[in-house]
C-alpha positions in Angstrom: 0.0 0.0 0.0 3.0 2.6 0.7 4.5 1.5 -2.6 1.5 2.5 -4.4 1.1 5.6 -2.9 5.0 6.5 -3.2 3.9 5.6 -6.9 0.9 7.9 -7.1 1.9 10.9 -5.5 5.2 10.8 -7.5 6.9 10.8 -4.0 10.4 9.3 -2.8 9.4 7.5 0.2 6.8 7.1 2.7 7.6 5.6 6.3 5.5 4.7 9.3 7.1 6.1 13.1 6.1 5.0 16.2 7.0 6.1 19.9 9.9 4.3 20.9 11.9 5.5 24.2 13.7 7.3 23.8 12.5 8.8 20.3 11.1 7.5 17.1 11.4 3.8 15.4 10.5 3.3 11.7 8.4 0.3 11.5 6.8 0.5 7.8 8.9 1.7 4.7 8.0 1.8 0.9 10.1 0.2 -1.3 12.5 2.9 -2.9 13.5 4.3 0.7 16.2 3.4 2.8 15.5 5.3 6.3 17.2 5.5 9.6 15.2 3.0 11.3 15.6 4.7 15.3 15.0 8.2 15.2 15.8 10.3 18.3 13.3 12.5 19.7 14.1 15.7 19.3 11.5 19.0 18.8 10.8 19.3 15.0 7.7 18.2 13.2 7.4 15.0 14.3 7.0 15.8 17.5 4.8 19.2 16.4 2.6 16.5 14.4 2.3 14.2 17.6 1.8 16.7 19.9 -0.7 18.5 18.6 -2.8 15.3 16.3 -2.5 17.5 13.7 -0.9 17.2 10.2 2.2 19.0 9.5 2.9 20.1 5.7 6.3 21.5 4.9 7.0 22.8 1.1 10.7 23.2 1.9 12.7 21.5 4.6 16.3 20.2 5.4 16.8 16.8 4.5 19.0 16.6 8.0 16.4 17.8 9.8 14.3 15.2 9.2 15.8 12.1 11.6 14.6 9.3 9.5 16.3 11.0 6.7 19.7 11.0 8.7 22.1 13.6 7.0 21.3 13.6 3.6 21.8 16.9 2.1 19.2 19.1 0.3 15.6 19.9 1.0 12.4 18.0 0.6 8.4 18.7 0.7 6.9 16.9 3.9 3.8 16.3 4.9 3.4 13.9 8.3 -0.3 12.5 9.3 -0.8 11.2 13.3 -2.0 8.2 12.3 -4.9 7.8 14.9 -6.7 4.3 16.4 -10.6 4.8 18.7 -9.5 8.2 18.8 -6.0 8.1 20.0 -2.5 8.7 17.9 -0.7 5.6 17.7 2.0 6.6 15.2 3.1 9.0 12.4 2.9 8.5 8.6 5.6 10.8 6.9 5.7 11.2 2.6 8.3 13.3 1.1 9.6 14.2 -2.6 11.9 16.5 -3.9 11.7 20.1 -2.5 9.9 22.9 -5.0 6.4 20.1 -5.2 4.8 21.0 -2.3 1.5 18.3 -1.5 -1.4 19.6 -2.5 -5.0 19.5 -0.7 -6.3 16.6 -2.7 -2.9 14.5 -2.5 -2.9 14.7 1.7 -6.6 13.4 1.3 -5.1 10.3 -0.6 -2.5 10.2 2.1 -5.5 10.5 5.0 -7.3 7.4 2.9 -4.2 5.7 2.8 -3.9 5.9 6.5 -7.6 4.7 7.6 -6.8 1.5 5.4 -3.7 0.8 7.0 -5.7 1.4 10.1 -8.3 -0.8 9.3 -5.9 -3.7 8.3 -3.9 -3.4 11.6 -7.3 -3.7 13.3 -8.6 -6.9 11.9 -4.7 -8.3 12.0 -4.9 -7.3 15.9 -8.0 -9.1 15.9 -6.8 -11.9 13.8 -4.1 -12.4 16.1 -6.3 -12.4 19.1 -8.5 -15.1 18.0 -5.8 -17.1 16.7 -4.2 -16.6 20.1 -7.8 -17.9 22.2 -8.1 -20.8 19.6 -4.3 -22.0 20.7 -5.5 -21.5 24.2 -8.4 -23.7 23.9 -7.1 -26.1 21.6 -4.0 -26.8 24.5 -6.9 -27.5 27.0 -8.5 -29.6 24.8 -5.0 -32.1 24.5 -4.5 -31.5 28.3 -8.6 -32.6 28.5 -8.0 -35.6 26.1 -5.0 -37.0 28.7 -8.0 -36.7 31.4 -10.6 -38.7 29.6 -8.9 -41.9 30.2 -7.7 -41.6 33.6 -9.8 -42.8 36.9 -7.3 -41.8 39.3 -8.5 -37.9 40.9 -4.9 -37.4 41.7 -3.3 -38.2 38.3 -6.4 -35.9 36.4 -5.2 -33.5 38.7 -1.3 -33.8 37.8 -2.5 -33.3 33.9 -4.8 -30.7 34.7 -1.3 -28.4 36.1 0.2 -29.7 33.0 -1.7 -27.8 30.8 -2.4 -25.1 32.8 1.8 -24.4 33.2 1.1 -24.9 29.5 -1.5 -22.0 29.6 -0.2 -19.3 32.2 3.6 -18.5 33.0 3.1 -20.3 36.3 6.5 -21.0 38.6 4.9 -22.9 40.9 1.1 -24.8 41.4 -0.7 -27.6 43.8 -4.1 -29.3 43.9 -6.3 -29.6 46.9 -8.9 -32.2 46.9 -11.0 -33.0 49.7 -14.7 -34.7 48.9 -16.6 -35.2 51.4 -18.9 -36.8 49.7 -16.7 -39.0 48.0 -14.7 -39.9 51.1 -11.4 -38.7 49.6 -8.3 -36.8 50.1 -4.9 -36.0 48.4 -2.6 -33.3 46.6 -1.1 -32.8 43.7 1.8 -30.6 43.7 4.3 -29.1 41.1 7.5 -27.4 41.0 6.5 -26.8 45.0 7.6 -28.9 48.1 5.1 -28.4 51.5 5.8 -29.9 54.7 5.9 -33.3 54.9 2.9 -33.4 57.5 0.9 -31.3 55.1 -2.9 -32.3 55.0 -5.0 -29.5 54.0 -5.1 -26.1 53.7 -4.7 -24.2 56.8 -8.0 -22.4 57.9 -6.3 -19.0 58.2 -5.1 -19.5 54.3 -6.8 -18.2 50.8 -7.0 -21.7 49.7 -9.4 -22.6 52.7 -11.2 -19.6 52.2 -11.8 -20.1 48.6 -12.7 -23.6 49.3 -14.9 -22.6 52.1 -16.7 -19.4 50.9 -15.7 -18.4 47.5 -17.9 -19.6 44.1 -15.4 -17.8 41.9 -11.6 -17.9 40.9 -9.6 -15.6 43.0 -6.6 -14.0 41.6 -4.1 -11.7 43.7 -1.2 -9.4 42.6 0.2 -6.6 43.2 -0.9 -4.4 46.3 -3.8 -7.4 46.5 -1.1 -9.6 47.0 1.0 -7.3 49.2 -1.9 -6.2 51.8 -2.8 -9.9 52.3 -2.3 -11.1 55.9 -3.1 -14.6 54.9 -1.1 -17.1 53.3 -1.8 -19.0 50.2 -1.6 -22.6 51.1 0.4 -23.0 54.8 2.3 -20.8 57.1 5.9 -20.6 56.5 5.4 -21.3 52.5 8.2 -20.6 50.4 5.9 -19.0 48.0 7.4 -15.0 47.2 5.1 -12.1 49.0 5.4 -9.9 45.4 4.4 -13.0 43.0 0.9 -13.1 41.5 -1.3 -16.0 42.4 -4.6 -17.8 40.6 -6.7 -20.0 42.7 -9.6 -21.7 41.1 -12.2 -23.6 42.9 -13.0 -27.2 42.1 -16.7 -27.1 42.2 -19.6 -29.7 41.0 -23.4 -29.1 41.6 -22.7 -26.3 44.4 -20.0 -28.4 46.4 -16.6 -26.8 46.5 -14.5 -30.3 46.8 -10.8 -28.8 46.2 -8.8 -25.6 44.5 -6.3 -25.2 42.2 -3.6 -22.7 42.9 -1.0 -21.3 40.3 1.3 -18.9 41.8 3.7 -16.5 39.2 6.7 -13.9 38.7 5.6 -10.7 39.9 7.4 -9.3 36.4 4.9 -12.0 34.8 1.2 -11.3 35.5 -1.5 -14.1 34.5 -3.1 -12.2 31.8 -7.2 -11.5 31.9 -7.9 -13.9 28.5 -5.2 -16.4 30.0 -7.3 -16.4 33.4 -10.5 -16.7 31.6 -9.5 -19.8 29.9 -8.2 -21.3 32.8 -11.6 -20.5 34.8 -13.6 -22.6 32.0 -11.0 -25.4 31.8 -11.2 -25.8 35.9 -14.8 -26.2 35.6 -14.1 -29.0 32.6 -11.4 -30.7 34.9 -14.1 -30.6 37.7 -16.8 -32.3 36.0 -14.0 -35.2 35.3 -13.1 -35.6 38.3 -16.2 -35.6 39.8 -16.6 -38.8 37.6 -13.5 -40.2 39.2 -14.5 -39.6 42.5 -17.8 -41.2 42.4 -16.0 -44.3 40.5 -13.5 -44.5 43.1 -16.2 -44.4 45.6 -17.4 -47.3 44.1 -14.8 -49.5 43.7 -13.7 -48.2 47.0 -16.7 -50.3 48.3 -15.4 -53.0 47.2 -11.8 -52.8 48.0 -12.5 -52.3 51.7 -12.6 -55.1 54.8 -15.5 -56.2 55.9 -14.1 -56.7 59.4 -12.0 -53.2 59.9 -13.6 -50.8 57.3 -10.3 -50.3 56.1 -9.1 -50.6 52.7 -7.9 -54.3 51.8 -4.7 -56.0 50.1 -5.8 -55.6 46.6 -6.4 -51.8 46.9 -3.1 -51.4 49.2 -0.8 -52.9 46.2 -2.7 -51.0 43.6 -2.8 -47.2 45.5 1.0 -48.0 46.3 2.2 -48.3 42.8 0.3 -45.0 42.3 1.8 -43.0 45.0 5.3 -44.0 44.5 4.9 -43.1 40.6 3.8 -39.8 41.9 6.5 -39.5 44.3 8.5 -40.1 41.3 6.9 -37.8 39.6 6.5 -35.2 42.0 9.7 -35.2 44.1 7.9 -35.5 47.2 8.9 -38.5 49.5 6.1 -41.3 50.1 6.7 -43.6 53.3 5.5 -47.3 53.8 5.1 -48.4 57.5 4.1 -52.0 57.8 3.0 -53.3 61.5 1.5 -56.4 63.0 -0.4 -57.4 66.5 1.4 -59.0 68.7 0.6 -62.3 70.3 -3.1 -62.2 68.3 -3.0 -66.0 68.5 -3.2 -65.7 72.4 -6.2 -63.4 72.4 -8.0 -65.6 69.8 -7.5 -68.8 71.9 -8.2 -67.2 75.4 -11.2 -64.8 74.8 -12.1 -66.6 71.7 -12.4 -64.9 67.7 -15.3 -62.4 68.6 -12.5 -60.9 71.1 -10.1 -60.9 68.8 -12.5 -59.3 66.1 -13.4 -56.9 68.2 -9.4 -56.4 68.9 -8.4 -55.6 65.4 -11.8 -52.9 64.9 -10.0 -51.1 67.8 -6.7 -51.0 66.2 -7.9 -49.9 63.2 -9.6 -47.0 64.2 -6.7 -46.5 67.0 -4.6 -46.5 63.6 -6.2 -44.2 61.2 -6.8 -41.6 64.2 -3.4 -41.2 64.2 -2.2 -40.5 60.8 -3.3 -37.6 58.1 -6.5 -38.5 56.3 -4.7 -38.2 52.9 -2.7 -40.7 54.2 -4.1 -44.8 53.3 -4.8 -47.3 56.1 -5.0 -51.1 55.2 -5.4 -54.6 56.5 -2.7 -56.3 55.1 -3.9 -59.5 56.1 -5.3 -61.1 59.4 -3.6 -59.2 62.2 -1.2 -57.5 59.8 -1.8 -53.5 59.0 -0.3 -51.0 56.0 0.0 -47.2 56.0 1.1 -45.7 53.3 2.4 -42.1 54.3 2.4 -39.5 51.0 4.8 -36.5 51.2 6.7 -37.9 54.2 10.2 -38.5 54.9 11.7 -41.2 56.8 12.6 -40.1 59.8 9.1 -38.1 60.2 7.7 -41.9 59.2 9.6 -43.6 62.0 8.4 -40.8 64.7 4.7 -41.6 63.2 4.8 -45.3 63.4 6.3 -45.6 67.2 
């Protein structure tokens, strides 16, 4: 489009300027011109034609006094148009051709036609772009969504679910919550983020608890809203930075709030509004899976559990181990195993008889799962024997728990 024009007003060049601290930079040039692509911004009629959002006509003017012109000698007829966008100047179009033609009325009104197009066509790119951009944003969901499909496990929807939204947002750090009441379940998902190793929930004094408590909507802090926060995020003590910006969506199915999400970013790197949007819709998408996976583990949960104890049996023990340390793995958080057995059972079975001793392991059980986490699995391994599998916990933390 400059080209023609150049060709049709007879010009020698045409360029496009636009503020760049500390001056000018050419970003547009017609074929046939060679300018100086950073300009510095000095008083002239550039800045006469930005300052005021007026054009600026010149029959006769120094070539050198022109900075995309650099210091080529002779003069040159100007004229410069702010080109404008909703009312505001967004950068300059400058035409020039040999000094003596001045640009006549009806020749700046092709230059003022010639601007509005190229207006128009950065519009619809900028809106190209932007719709390109939200169909790249939902077509990453949509892989991240297809991983989910096929998976049963709450935790592991909820370890692709991070995926994709580190995918989506320039996240640093995130975790899952999930706590189902309804469902009977526990656990957390980290990434990128170690908690203490006796972490079970979210602390009440926290924005996690009061999101899953009281909040319906995604919550999203930065700046002085992060700053002015007495609360933590997740726990006291968390390694999280006071200045970074931090997304926390709820996971939410038919009015119960069951867990939250929380993304937490670079302070230099804020969660855009379209970015936060997306997420906001995807959470809702991940929550409708997982409620599926929570009501299936429900009921396979049924049948995984001992009659006798109401504790989860052998065949769930071997299958939810293989899964924890492949998150553990996965995760870099440490995942203990304590294995314990009654002592002399025999003698309690042969002197008060097997009611007694029924009766006996129902007490240890529940003596047993009182004193653990209750993301943490309890299991009858077998007769008198009992497993505990212990996620996010070290060794020597494990050895204090099972004495």
């Amino acid at each position: 489009l400059l080209g023609l024009a150049r060709h049709l007003l007879e010009a020698e060049g045409i360029v496009i300027l636009k503020p760049a601290s500390p001056g000018w930079r050419v970003t547009l040039a017609s074929p046939g011109v060679n300018p100086v692509r950073n300009v510095p911004r000095v008083e002239g009629l550039l800045a006469m034609a930005w300052e005021n959002e007026k054009e600026v006509t010149a029959a006769s003017v120094n070539r050198s006094a022109v900075g995309h012109l650099g210091g080529q000698r002779g003069s040159v007829s100007l004229v410069i148009l702010p080109l404008s966008q909703r009312g505001r100047s967004r950068a300059l179009l400058a035409c020039h051709r040999a000094s003596g033609r001045p640009f006549l009325d009806r020749e700046i009104v092709l230059l003022k036609k010639c601007a509005r197009l190229l207006g128009g066509w950065e519009s619809f790119a900028a809106h190209a772009q932007a719709l390109s951009e939200a169909r790249e944003l939902e077509e990453r969901l949509a892989r991240g969504l297809e991983k989910m499909l096929s998976e049963t496990d709450p935790l592991e929807i909820a370890g692709y679910a991070l995926d994709a939204l580190f995918d989506l947002l320039p996240a640093v750090q995130g975790f899952a919550v999930i706590q189902s009441a309804a469902a009977n379940y526990s656990g957390l998902m980290t990434k990128r983020l170690r908690v203490p190793e006796r972490f079970g929930h979210p602390e009440r004094a926290t924005w996690s608890y009061w999101v899953m408590t009281r909040g319906r909507e995604s919550l999203y802090l930065e700046g002085a809203a992060r700053r002015e926060t007495a609360m933590p995020i997740l726990h006291e003590g968390e390694p999280f930075s006071p200045e970074g910006v931090v997304l926390l969506l709820p996971l939410e199915n038919a009015g119960e709030i069951f867990g939250v999400v929380g993304l937490v970013g670079k302070p230099e790197l804020p969660f855009a509004g379209s970015a936060r949007a997306a997420a906001d819709r995807f959470i809702k998408q991940v929550s409708a899976l997982m409620t599926v996976a929570l009501l299936s583990k429900l009921n396979q949960d049924s049948a995984l559990q001992d009659a006798l104890t109401g504790l989860y049996n052998r065949r769930y023990f071997e299958e939810r181990l293989d899964g924890e340390v492949k998150r553990s793995q996965r995760s870099e958080q440490p995942v203990s195993l304590v294995l314990m057995d009654v002592d002399h059972f025999k003698r309690i079975n042969d002197t008060y008889g097997h009611p007694a001793g029924d009766a006996t392991l129902r007490e240890v059980a529940q003596k047993v799962k009182a004193a653990v986490r209750s993301v943490d699995v309890v299991c009858r391994y077998g007769g008198e024997e009992f497993a505990v599998i212990l996620t996010s916990c070290s060794m020597e933390e494990a050895r204090e728990v099972a004495e």
